[in-house]
Residue, then its C-alpha position, 0 to 999 in steps of 0.5 A: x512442532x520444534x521446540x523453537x516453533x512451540x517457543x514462537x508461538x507461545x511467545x507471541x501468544x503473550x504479545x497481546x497488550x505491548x501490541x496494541x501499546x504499539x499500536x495506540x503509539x503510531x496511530x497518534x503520529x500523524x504519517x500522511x503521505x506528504x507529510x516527511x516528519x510524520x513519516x519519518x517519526x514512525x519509522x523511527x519509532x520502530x526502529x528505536x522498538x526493534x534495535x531494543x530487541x536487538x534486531x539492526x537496522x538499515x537506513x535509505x533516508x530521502x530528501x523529500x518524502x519519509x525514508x525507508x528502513x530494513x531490519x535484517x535478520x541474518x538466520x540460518x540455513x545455506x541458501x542466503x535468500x531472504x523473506x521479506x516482510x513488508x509495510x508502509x508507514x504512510x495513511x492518506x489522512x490530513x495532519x491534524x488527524x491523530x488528535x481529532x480522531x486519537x487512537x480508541x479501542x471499543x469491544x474488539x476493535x480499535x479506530x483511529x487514522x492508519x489502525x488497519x492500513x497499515x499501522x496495525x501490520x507494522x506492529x505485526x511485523x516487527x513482533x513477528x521479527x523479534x520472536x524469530x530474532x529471540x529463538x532462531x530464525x530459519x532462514x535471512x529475513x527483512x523486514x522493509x518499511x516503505x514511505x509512501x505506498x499511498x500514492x504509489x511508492x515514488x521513492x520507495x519502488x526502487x527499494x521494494x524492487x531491489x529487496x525483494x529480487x531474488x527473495x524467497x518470498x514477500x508477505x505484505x502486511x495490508x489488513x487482512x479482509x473481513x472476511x479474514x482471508x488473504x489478498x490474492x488478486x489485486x488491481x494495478x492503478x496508474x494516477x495522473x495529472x493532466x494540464x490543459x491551457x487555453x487562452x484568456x479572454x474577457x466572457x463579454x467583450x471579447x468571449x470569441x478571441x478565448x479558448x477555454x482550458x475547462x471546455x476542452x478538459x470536459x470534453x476529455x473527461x467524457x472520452x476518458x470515462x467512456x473507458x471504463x468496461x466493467x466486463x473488462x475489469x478496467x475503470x476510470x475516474x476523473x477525481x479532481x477537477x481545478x480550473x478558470x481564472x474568474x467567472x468573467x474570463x474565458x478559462x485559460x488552465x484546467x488541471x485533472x486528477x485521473x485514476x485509472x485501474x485494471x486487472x493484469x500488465x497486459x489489459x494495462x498497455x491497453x488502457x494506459x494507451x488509450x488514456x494517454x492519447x485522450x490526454x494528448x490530443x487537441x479538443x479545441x483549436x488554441x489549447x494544449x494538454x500535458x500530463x504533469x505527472x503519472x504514478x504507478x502500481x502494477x497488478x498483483x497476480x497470483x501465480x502457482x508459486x504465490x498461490x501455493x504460499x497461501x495454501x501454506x499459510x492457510x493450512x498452517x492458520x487452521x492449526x491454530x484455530x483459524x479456519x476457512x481462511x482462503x484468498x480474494x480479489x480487491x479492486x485496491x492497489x498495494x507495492x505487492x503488485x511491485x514484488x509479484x511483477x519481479x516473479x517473488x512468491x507474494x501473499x499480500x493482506x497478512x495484516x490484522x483484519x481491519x475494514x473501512x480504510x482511508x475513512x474515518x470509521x477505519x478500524x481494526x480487530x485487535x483479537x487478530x493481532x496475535x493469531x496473524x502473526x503467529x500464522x505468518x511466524x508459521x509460514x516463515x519457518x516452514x518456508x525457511x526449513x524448506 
């Protein structure tokens, strides 16, 4: 090792407990998705952590959901593309939920809303940026901080797309596995909401002059989960039902939830068609159906490009004791889809390894917040001095 790199690594190594001080201090603001405030105060909380270690920091406020922010690193070398470091500063947990559930540590895991997803990567994050910052960075580096991957990235998408177009690489901090591995394959999601109407009529006394919204969406929902083709890597649920006026009217409007998944850009044309002709057409003579609204993560799939970045990091972990660390597929969806699609080598679960995400038993191993930074530190400089 440089003696930079030796400098690095023994840095971090001295990390451990302002780590998980961080830490304990995100876990307790409440970020959910919609929540903008909450969002916002995480951002800002590590943006007041990185310019006191005098790292600038880039703002993209927005005017409904949190903002994004990117700490830029300059570093050196003639080839100006950056590594992007990425994570998201939303959970999926009510407001409310950093005070029932506060931030507690047992043995070598520490709970609470967000620890692993993705709390504990942000942390990892921005110590991986100091230590760079402190003794040299190889090579430009961003470290970008989204709003809202949660419910698929509505505002941050086009920043994610923009920073990591032409990048040389984007690691994104989703919680490592169990197992320790890497993520090497993800599923893309699209989620919609579908509207149907009817027309309203009293059950008793006018029962035939009605068209209920909920009997043609039933019928939808059984086409829509006759979708699923386990074989083929595609599944579809139909996760939230609203509907009906009273027990005594015919239902005039029906609203449902879809998740659809699947594996690759070309499997998701198919489904996607097939999803939207089930949402469209008519199932009762008199109703009508509109999809409200429709989010979207694409696939992460791993090219040689991406798969010979995680031999890097593997190769590089095992020198630092942690051995047999490979990659896997995960049936979630994350913005590494979005960088990967762009062509951008991407390694996605660099994160601290954590488990039970969006549950209340979320946890994360606090013995891996070092190691994994000073891995991704590793894979950094390597890929910089490249």
């Amino acid at each position: 090792m440089s003696e930079a790199t030796t400098a690095i690594i023994e840095h971090l190594g001295r990390q451990h407990e302002a780590m998980v001080a961080l830490l304990a201090e995100l876990v307790g603001i409440d970020s959910g998705s919609y929540n903008k405030r909450g969002v916002d105060a995480v951002e800002a909380r590590l943006r007041v952590w990185l310019e006191a270690e005098g790292i600038a920091c880039e703002l993209f406020p927005h005017p409904e959901f949190g903002g994004c922010m990117a700490a830029r690193l300059p570093g050196a070398g003639g080839d100006r593309r950056p590594v992007v470091l990425m994570g998201h500063c939303d959970t999926v947990f009510p407001d409310g939920t950093a005070a029932q559930r506060p931030f507690r540590i047992a043995g070598d895991k520490a709970f609470g809303p967000g620890v692993c997803d993705m709390k504990a990567g942000l942390v990892m994050n921005s110590f991986v940026l100091a230590a760079l910052h402190r003794f040299g960075a190889p090579c430009p580096l961003t470290g970008l901080y989204t709003a809202d991957e949660e419910i698929a990235s509505p505002s941050s998408r086009p920043i994610i797309e923009a920073e990591a177009r032409g990048a040389r690489a984007v690691f994104n901090a989703e919680p490592g596995r169990p197992s320790g591995n890497l993520v090497s394959r993800r599923k893309g999601a699209a989620f919609l909401e579908l509207e149907v109407t009817g027309r309203a009529a009293h059950s008793g006394a006018a029962h035939a002059q009605g068209v209920s919204a909920i009997e043609a969406m039933a019928r939808k929902i059984q086409r829509l989960h006759r979708l699923t083709d386990y074989d083929l890597g595609t599944t579809v649920n139909v996760g939230l039902v609203q509907g009906g006026q009273s027990v005594n009217t015919v239902a005039p409007r029906a609203t449902a939830g879809i998740d659809v998944r699947f594996p690759t850009l070309n499997v998701m044309e198919k489904i996607l068609g097939e999803v939207r002709e089930i949402c469209n057409c008519c199932e009762l003579p008199g109703s009508e159906s509109r999809i409200l609204r429709e989010g979207r993560f694409l696939p992460l799939e791993q090219d040689e490009a991406s798969r010979a970045l995680l031999d890097t990091y593997a190769r590089l972990a095992a020198g630092l004791g942690m051995t047999g660390i490979g990659g896997e597929p995960t049936g979630g969806s994350a913005d590494s889809g979005f960088t990967a699609a762009l062509g951008t080598p991407t390694l996605c679960g660099t994160g601290p390894v954590g488990g039970n995400a969006h549950t209340d038993d979320e946890w994360c191993r606090i013995d891996t917040l070092v190691p994994r930074a000073q891995a991704l530190a590793l894979t950094v400089l390597e890929l910089g001095a490249a």
